[in-house]
C-alpha positions in Angstrom: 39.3 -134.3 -92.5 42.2 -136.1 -90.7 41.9 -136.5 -86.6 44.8 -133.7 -85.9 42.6 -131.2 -88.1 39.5 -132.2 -85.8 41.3 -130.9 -83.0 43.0 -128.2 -84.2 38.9 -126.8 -85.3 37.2 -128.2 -82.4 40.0 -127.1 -79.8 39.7 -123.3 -80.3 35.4 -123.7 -80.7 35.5 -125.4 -76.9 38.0 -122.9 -75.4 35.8 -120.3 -76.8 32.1 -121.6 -75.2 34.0 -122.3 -72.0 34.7 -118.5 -71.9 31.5 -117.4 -72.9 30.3 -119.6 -70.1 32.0 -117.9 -67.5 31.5 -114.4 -68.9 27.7 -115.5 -68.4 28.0 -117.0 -65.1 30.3 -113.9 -63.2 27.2 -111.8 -64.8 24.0 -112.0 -63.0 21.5 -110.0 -64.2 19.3 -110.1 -60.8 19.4 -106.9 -59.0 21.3 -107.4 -56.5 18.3 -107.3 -52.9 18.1 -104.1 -51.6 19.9 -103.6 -47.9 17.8 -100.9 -46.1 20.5 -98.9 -44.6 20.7 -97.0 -41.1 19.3 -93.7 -42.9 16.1 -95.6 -44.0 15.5 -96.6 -40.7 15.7 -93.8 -39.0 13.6 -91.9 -42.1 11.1 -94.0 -40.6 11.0 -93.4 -37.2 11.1 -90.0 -37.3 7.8 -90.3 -39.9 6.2 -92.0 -37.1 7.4 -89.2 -34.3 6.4 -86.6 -36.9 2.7 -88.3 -37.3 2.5 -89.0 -33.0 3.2 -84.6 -32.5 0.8 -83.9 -35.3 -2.1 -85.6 -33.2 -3.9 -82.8 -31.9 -3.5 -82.3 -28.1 -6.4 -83.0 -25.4 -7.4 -82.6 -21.5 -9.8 -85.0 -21.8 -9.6 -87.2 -18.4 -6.1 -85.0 -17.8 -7.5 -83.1 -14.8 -7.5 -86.8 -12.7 -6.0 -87.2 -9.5 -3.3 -87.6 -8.7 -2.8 -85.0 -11.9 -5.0 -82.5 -10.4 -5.2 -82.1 -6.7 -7.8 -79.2 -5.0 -5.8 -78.3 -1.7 -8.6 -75.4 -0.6 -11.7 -74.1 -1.6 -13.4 -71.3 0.3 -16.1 -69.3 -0.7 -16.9 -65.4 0.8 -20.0 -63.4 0.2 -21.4 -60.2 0.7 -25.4 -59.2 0.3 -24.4 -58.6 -3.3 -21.6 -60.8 -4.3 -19.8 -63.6 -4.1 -15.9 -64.4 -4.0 -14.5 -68.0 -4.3 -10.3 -68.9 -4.0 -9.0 -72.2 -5.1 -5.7 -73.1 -4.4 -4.7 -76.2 -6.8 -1.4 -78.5 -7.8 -0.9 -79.7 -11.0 1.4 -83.5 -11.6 4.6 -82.8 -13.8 3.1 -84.7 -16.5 0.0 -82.3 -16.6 2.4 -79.6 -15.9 3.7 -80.7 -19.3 0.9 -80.8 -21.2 -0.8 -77.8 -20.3 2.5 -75.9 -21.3 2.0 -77.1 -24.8 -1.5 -76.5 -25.0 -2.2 -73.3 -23.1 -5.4 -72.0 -22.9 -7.9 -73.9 -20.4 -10.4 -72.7 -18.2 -12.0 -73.0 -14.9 -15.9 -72.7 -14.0 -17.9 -72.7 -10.8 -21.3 -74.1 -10.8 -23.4 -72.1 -8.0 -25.8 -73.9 -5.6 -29.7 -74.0 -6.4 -29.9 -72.1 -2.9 -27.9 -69.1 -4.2 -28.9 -69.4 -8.3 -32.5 -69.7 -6.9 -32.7 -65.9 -5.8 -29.8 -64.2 -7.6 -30.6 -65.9 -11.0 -26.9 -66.4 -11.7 -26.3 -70.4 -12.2 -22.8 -70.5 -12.9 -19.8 -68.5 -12.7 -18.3 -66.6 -16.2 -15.1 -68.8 -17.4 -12.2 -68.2 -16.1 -8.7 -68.7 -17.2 -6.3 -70.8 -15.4 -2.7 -70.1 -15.1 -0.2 -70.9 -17.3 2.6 -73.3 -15.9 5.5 -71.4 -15.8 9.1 -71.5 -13.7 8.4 -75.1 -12.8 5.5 -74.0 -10.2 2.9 -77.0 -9.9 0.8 -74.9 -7.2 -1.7 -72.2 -8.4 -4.4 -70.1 -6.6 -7.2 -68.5 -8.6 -10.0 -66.2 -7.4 -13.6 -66.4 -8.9 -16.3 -63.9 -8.5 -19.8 -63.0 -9.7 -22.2 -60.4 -8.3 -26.0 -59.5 -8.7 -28.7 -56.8 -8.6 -30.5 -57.8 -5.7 -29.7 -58.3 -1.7 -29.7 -62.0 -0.7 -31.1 -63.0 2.7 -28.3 -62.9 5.7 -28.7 -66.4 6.7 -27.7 -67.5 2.8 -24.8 -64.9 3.2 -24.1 -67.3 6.8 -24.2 -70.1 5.0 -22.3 -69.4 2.5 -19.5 -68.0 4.4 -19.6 -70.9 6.8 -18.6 -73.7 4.0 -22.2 -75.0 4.1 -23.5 -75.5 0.3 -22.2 -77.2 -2.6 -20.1 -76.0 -5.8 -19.0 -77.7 -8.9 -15.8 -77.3 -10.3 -16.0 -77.4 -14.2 -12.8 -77.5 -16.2 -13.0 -76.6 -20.3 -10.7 -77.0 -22.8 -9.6 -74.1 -25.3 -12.7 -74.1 -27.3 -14.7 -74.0 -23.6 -16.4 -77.3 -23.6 -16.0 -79.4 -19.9 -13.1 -82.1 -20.1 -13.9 -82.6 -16.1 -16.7 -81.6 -13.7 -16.0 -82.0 -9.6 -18.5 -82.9 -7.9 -18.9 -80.8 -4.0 -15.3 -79.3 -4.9 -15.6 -77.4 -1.5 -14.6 -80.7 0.1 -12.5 -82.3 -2.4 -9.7 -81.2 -0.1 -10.7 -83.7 1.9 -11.0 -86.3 -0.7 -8.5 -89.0 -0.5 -8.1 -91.7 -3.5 -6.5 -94.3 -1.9 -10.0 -94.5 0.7 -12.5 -93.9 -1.8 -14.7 -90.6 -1.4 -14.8 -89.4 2.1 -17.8 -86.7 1.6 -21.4 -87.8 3.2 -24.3 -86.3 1.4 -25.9 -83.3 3.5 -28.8 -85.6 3.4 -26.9 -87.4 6.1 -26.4 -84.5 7.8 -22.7 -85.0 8.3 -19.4 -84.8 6.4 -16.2 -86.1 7.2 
């Protein structure tokens, strides 16, 4: 085979593997990396605020100044009853929350002095208000009542802010998220000091 037939066979054959070279190189069969787009993303994050509202709401350590704030607490009795008015402000935030999760309740834990001879420990639970209208301040009225007179100088006592009272606080299904301590002179309290109430033990109270 002379040299001009060489090239005239071999010229075509090398055009052609050039071409098939390129055909191979402009294909790549890689997938091509997938961009997560703007959709994804935000798919994502609203998974994440989906799971955060699904956690189940709590008062647990909610009722915490400055969240909860006792402005008065007075207690009235007659020979067969007694009457008890708390006037309380709730923070926005707990203002918020309770709004969401409705139902709590108040209880008043009696004095041994007064459960000693009326056999009544504790007060039944009451409801507290819901938040409504934007209103942060509240005032609730407790009462219980027995068979028998109690002594005059209990009813005294009692009328004159002398014994003590705990404030329990439940939750929807009624178990205590927060028990005050003396609530009769929480007003008084301040948070910034520390507590200000002297035991009666001490014989004074500031």
């Amino acid at each position: 085979m002379g040299d001009f037939m060489k090239e005239k066979f071999f010229y075509p054959l090398f055009i052609g593997v050039l071409l098939l070279a390129a055909c191979e190189r402009g294909h790549d069969p890689t997938p091509a990396p997938h961009h997560v787009g703007k959709e994804a993303v935000q798919g994502n994050e609203q998974k994440e605020k989906v799971k955060k509202e699904q956690k189940p709401l709590s008062l647990e350590e909610k009722f915490l100044p400055p969240h909860f704030l006792v402005n008065e607490f007075t207690a009235k009795a007659t020979s067969r009853s007694i009457h008890l008015t708390m006037r309380y402000t709730l923070s926005e935030q707990l203002y918020q929350l309770l709004e969401q999760y409705r139902d709590y309740y108040f209880v008043i834990q009696y004095p041994e002095e007064l459960s000693r001879v009326t056999h009544v420990d504790r007060s039944n639970a009451v409801k507290g208000p819901l938040p409504a209208n934007g209103q942060l301040s509240y005032t609730i009225t407790i009462s219980s009542s027995w068979i028998d007179d109690i002594p005059k100088d209990l009813i005294n006592r009692i009328n004159h802010g002398d014994l003590r009272y705990n404030l329990l606080i439940l939750d929807k299904e009624r178990s205590p998220v927060h028990i005050f301590n003396d609530v009769q002179w929480y007003p008084s309290f301040d948070p910034n000091k520390g507590s200000s109430v002297i035991s009666e033990d001490d014989g004074a109270r500031t």
